[in-house]
DRENTINU-877811 format. One line per field, with one value per residue (C-alpha): residue number from 0; x, y, z. Coordinates in steps of 0.5 Angstrom, whole numbers, plus 500, padded with zeros to 3 digits. Each point is the difference from the previous one (the first is absolute). Last residue first. Example, Ala and Ser with C-alpha at 12.3 -4.5 7.8 and 13.67 -1.06 7.14 Angstrom:
n <- c(1_0) .
X <- c(527_498) .
Y <- c(498_493) .
Z <- c(514_502) .
This chain:
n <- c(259_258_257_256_255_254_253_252_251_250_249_248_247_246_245_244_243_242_241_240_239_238_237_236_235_234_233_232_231_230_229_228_227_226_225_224_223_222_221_220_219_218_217_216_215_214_213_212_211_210_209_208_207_206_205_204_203_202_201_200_199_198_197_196_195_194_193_192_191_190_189_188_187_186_185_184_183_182_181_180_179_178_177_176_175_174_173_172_171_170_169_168_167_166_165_164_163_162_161_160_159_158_157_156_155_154_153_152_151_150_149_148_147_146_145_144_143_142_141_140_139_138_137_136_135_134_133_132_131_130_129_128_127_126_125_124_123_122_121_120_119_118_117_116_115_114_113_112_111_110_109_108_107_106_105_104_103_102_101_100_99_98_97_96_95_94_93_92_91_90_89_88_87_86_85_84_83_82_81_80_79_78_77_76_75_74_73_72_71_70_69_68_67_66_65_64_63_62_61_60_59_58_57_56_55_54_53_52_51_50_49_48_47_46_45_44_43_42_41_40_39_38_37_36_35_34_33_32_31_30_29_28_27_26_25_24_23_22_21_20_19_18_17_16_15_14_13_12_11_10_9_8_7_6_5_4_3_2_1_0) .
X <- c(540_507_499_504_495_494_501_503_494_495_503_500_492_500_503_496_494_502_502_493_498_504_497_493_501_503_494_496_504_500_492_499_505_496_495_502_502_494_496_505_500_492_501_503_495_495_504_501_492_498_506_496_493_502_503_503_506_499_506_498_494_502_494_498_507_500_493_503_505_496_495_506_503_494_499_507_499_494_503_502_507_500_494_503_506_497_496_507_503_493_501_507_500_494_504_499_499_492_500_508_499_493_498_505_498_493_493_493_501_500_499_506_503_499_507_503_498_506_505_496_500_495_497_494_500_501_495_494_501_503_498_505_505_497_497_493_498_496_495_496_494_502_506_497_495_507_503_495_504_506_499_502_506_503_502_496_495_502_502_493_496_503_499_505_500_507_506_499_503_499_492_498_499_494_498_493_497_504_505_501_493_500_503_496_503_497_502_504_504_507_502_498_497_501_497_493_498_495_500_495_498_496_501_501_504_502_493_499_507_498_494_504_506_493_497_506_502_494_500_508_497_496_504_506_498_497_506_504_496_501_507_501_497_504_506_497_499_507_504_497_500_508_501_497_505_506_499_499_506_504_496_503_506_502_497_505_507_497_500_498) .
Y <- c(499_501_498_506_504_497_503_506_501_498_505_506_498_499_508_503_497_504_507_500_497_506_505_499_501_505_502_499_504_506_500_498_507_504_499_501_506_502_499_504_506_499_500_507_503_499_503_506_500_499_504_505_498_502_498_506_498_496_497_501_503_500_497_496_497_498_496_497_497_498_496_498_496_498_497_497_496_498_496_500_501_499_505_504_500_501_507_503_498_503_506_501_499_505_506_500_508_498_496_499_493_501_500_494_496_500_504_500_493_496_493_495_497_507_503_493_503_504_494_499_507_505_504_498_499_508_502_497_505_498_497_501_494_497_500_503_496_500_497_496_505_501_504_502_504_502_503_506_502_502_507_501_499_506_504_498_501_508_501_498_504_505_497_498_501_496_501_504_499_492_501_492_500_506_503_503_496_504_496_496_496_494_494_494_495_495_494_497_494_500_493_504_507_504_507_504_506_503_507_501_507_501_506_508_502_502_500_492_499_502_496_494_500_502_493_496_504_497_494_498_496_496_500_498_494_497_501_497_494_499_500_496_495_501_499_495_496_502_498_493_499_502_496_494_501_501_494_496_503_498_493_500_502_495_494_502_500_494_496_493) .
Z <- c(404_502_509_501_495_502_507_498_496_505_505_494_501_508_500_495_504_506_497_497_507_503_494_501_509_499_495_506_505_496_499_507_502_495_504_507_497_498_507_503_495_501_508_499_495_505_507_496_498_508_503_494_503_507_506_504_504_508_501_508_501_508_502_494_499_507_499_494_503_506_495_495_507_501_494_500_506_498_495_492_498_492_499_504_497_493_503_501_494_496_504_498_493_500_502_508_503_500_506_503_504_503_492_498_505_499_502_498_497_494_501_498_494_497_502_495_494_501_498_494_498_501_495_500_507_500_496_504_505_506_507_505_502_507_507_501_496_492_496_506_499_507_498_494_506_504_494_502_504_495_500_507_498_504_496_494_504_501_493_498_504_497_494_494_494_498_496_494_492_502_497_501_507_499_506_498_507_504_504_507_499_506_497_498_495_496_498_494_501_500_504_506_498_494_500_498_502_504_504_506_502_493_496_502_505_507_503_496_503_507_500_498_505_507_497_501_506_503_497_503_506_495_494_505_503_493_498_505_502_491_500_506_498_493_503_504_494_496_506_501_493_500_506_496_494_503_505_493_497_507_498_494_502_505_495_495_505_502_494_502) .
């Protein structure tokens, strides 16, 4: 008996186990959480909303549709921060956003809301923050892998520099947490982003430009990671061209030495 294989099927075995365990009480914990808060928090909910209607004109809540685990689509809630009239498309101007919504922003107030789609089952409190479509489009496939787990309000890569990290880095960030996961490491998310709160540490103005400028990023990745397949693949040609030059010129000398 191979006891080196049988140690490691059953280390993958006791692997496996403590991560259902993990994602199940993960997921409970969720669930308490969110009801917990959305009722204690109602109040401030309601006073938000009102707020945003005085401020400015459009609906208090602001939808959008991101990637969510294994990069399905679902609909995000976020308290409005900008005019309804603010163009995301229109890179000439940063932007447009309310007095209220500085002050959100700010304080990641607007992020509230989050806590329906976290009932819903289609983010946590812990985990890579949920992006536009167009970034997992352009993802490569190592990246790909930040959409193993379920978004989340918070992550490593925003408590650990928030919007001052270029895209490279967050998706590192959200790598080794996808990679490390434990309880240990969402509340050491959970504090770290308290902190980062408090002081507005690492906090810069995210906008639609870092949006824009983060986009043609990842499609200079994704293109390199293509061209580095095609260039791999005629490698590849051109060894097995190499290696049946080699056997024939190999079939010669034979025939050569034996005088056929």
């Amino acid at each position: 008996m191979d006891f080196d294989k049988v140690f490691v099927m059953e280390e993958k075995k006791h692997l496996a186990i403590g991560q259902k365990t993990y994602r199940f009480n993960k997921r409970m914990f969720d669930i308490g959480c969110s009801l917990f808060l959305l009722i204690c928090l109602l109040p401030i909910l309601l006073i938000v909303a009102v707020l945003i209607k005085i401020d400015s004109k459009g609906p208090a809540i602001f939808k959008q549709v991101r990637s969510g685990k294994g990069d399905k689509p679902f609909t995000l809630y976020k308290f409005r921060s900008c005019a309804v009239d603010n163009d995301i498309n229109d890179k000439t101007k940063g932007d447009n956003i309310t007095k209220v919504g500085k002050i959100l922003r700010k304080t990641s107030l607007d992020e509230l809301p989050q806590l329906i789609n976290i009932i819903k089952g289609e983010m946590s409190f812990i985990g890579p923050r949920p992006w536009i479509l167009d970034y997992s489009e352009n993802f490569t496939k190592e990246q790909k892998r930040r959409l193993e787990v379920r978004p989340g309000i918070t992550g490593l890569a925003q408590c650990s520099g928030r919007n001052i990290l270029d895209i490279n880095d967050k998706i590192k960030c959200d790598l080794e947490y996808v990679d490390n996961l434990s309880i240990k490491m969402d509340f050491k998310i959970i504090f770290m982003t308290i902190k980062s709160v408090f002081t507005s540490e690492g906090v810069s103005a995210e906008n639609k430009l870092t949006v824009h400028n983060e986009l043609y990023t990842l499609r200079e990745n994704k293109l390199r990671e293509e061209i580095d397949i095609v260039l791999e693949k005629e490698k590849t040609k051109v060894y097995n061209v190499k290696e049946e030059k080699t056997k024939v010129y190999n079939v010669k000398e034979e025939k050569n030495k034996i005088g056929v």
